[in-house]
N, C-alpha and C positions, 0 to 999 in steps of 0.2 A: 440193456443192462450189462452185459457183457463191455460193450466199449467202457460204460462206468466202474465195471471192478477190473479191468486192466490197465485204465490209464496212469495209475500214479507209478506204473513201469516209463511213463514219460516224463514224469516231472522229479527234479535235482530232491530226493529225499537224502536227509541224515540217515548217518545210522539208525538213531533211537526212530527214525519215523519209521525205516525200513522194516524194523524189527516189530513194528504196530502193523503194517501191512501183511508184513508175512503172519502176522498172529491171527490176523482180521481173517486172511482169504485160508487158513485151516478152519474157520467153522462156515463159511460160505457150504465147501462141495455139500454138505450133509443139509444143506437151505438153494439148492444150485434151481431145482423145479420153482420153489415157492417165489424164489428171486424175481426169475427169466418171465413170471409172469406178470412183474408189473412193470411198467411202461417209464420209462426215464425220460424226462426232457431236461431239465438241469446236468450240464456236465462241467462241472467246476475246474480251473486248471490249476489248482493249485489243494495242497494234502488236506490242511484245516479242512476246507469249504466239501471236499473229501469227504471227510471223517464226520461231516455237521448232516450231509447232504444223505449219505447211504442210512446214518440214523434214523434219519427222520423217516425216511423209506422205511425202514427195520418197525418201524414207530406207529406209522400210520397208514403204511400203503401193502404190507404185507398180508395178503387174505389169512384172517388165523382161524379163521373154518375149515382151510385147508389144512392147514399145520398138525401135525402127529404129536402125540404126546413126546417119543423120544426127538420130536424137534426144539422144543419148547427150551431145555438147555443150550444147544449149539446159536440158536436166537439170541439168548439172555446173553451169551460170552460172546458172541459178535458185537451186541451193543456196549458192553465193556471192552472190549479192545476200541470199538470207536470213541467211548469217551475216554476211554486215556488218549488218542489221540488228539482229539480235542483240546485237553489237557496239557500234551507235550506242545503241541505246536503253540497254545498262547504262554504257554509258559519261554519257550524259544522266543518268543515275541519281545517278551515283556524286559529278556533280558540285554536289548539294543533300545529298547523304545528310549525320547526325552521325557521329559515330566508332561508338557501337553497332551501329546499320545496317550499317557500315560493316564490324566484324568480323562480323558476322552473317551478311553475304554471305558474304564471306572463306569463313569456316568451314563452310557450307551448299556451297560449291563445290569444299571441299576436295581431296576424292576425283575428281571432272572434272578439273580443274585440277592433280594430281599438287601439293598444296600441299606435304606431308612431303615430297617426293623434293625440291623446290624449295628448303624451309627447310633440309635439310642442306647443298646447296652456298652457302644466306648464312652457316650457321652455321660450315660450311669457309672460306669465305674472310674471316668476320670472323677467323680464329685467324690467317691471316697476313695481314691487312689494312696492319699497320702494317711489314710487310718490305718491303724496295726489289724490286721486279722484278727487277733484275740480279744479285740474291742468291738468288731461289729457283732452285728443280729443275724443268726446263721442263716439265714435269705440272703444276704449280702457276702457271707463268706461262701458261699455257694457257689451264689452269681460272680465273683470275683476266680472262683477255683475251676467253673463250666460244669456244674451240676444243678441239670432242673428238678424241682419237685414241685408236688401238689402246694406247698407251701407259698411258693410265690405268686403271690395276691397277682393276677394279671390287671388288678388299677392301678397298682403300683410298677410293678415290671412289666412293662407292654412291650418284651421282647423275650425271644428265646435265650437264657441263660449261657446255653452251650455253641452258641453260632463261634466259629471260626475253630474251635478243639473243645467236645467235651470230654468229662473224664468218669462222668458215669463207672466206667468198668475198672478204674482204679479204685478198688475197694480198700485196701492197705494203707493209699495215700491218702484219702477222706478219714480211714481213720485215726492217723498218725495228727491229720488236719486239726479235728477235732479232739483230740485231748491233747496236745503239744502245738496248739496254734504259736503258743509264741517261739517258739524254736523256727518253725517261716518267716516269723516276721524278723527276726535276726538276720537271716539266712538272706529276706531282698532286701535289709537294710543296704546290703553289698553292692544292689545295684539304685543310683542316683536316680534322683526323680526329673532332674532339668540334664542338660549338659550332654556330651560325651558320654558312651560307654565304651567303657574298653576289657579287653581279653582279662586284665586281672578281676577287675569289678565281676565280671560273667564267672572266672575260677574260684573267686572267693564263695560265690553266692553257691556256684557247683558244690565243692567241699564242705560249706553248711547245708545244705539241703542231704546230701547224701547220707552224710555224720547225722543226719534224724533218724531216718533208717537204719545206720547199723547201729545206734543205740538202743532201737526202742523196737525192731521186726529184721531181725539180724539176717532169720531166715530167708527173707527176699532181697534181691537188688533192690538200690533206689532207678524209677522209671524216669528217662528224659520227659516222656509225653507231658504230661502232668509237670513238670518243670517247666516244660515250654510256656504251657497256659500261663503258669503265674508269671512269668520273664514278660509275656504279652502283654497280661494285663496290666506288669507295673509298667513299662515301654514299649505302648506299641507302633512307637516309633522307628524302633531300634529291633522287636525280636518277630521270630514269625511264632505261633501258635501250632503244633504238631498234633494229629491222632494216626491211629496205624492206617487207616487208610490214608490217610496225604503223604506220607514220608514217600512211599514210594513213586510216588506221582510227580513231589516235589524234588527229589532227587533227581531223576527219567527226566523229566524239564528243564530244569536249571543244568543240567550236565555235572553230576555233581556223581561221585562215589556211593555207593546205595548207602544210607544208613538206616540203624534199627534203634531201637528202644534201648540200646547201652551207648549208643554213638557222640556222648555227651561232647568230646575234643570236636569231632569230625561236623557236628550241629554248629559249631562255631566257626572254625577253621575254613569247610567248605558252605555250609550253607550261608551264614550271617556275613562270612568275610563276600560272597559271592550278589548277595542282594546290596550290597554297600556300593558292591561297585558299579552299579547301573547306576547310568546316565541320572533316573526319574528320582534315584534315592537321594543321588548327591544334590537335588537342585535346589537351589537359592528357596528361602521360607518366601511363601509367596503372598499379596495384599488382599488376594481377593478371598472372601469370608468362606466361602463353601469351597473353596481351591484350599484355603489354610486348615478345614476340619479334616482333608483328606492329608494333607500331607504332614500334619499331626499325626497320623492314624496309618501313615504310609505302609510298611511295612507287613505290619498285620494284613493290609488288605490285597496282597498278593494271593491270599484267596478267593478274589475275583474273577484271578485269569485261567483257576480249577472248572473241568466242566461242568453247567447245571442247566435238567432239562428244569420243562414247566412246572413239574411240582417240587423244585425246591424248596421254594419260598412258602406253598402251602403244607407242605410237614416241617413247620417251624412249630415248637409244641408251644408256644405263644398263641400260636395261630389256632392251632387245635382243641388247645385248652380255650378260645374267647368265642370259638363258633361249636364246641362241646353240646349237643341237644340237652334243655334241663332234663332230668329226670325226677319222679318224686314216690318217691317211696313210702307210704301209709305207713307210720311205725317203726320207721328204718332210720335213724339219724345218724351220717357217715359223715363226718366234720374233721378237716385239718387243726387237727390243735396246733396253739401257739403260744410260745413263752408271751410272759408280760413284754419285755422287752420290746421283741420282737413285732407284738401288736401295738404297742405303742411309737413304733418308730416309722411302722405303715398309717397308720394313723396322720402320724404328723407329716410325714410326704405327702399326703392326699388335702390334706390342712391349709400346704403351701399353696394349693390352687387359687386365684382371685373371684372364683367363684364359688367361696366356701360362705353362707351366711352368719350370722354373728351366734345366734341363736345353736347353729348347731356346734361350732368352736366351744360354747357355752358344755357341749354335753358330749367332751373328751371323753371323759371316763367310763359314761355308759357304752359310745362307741368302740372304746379300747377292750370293755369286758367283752362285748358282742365280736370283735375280729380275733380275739386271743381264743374262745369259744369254735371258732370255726368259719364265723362268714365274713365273704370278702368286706373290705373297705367301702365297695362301692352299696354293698347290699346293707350294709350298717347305717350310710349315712340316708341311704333311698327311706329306708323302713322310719328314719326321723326326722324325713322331712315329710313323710305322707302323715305323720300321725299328730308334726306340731307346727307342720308349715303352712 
């Protein structure tokens, strides 16, 4: 153990890696017993494989029958400085890699990284990309804004909402959302749907977005975070998606000036102008179909190269919500209400399927009352095909 926590004194670290190191070995002394007693055979020569390697040790080989209550902190910040290393060094990666590399990773990550569950909500919100906000069914401006709720039917959305930035804790900007939708949809008129984007298209779209807030919640800033989302979801070709915990990660990585939640020039300037310039972003649109959904999607998915242990993928609230044990309460009826709308437009996604019988197409509207009521899509159409099928 010991040869394992002083090697990366041998190996060419950066700054930013040096500074993960010397973070890592302040909470080692206070874990120095727990460490020295488990047995290393892996000695990685290089910082990632590092920072992957003493993890997973931290993870699974640490006796935590030994471990003291006041250890149980200097543990948890050990494996946080490991995964920001992790972290800095793919992200250091990512910014020399070519575009093969590049989906190489991607695809080698897939399954950590919940890539599928990911690609259907770009592949969801590229279908209403080009709708105004104040025209969808609030599941959809939701989904589009990175806020989940009980509401989303998981037969219809069989993805987590908020994967890449949600915004849950922007409470001011949901509510600005929802009664001034159209004032967003003005605001990313600015930014193009095909083509180029460029620094004014991004300042115009800045200066309406902003002008929503000092009109209408004067007393707060407008937030980048929640910016970023929608910049994503209209291109996420072109923008990356922020919440506070990435900015800092993504900064520290890319080599970039730290930025905060006001950093609106500096998200441009350094971040966006600095992902442009790698090799993978610049390369030629490519023939192959599942090579073209990624570099469609390019950008955005530089969340890839952030670190994820094994339960990423299963605290996806998709995930949680469709393996949820039922529970059944004698006299308890607790139902997601839903506008008409709203149940009719889950309805008719679930419609589009090729294996919807005629008979039950036939009995729309009893199904639309039963999802607007409360039950899912799936549980509406189950209940009418057992009763007339």
């Amino acid at each position: 153990m010991r040869k394992l926590l002083t090697s990366p004194n041998a190996m060419s670290l950066s700054a930013t890696e040096q500074t993960i190191y010397q973070n890592a070995l302040s909470f080692v002394a206070d874990l120095s017993l727990n460490l020295m007693a488990v047995k290393v055979e892996n000695h990685p020569d290089n910082f990632l494989n590092w920072c992957r390697e003493l993890y997973r040790i931290c993870l699974h080989e640490v006796n935590r029958d030994l471990l003291e209550t006041s250890q149980e902190k200097p543990l948890k910040k050990l494996q946080e400085a490991l995964s920001c290393g992790v972290s800095a060094c793919q992200l250091k990666m990512a910014r020399v890699i070519p575009w093969p590399v590049f989906v190489g990773f991607v695809e080698e990550s897939a399954t950590l990284q919940a890539l599928p569950e990911r690609l259907k909500l770009l592949d969801y919100i590229a279908n209403i990309r080009g709708d105004k906000l104040a025209d969808m069914i609030d599941e959809d401006r939701l989904a589009f804004a990175g806020k989940h709720g009980a509401q989303h039917d998981i037969s219809v959305y069989e993805f987590d909402v908020e994967w890449f930035a949600g915004t849950r804790g922007a409470k001011t900007f949901h509510q600005l959302l929802n009664s001034h939708p159209q004032a967003f949809d003005l605001a990313l008129d600015n930014i193009p749907l095909e083509g180029d984007v460029t620094l004014v298209h991004y300042q115009n779209f800045i200066d309406a977005y902003k002008a929503i807030f000092a009109a209408h919640a004067s007393e707060e800033k407008a937030p980048l975070s929640p910016a970023t989302r929608l910049l994503a979801m209209r291109r996420p070709d072109q923008f990356v998606a922020l919440n506070s915990s990435k900015i800092d990660m993504l900064s520290q990585g890319l080599g970039l000036i730290k930025l905060n939640n006001q950093s609106f020039d500096d998200y441009w300037h350094e971040m966006i102008t600095s992902i442009r310039s790698t090799q993978w972003w610049r390369s030629e649109m490519p023939n192959d179909e599942a090579e073209l959904k990624l570099w469609q999607n390019r950008a955005i998915l530089i969340d890839l190269f952030l670190f994820a242990d094994n339960s990423l993928a299963e605290n996806s609230n998709y995930v949680r919500m469709r393996d949820k044990p039922k529970k059944v309460k004698i006299g308890v009826a607790k139902a997601v209400k839903r506008s008409k709308a709203s149940a009719e437009a889950i309805v008719d996604k679930a419609f589009a399927s090729d294996d919807i019988p005629e008979y039950i197409i036939n009995m729309r509207s009893t199904i639309v009352n039963s999802v607007k009521d409360g039950k899912t899509v799936d549980q509406a159409i189950t209940l009418m095909r057992n009763i007339f099928g």
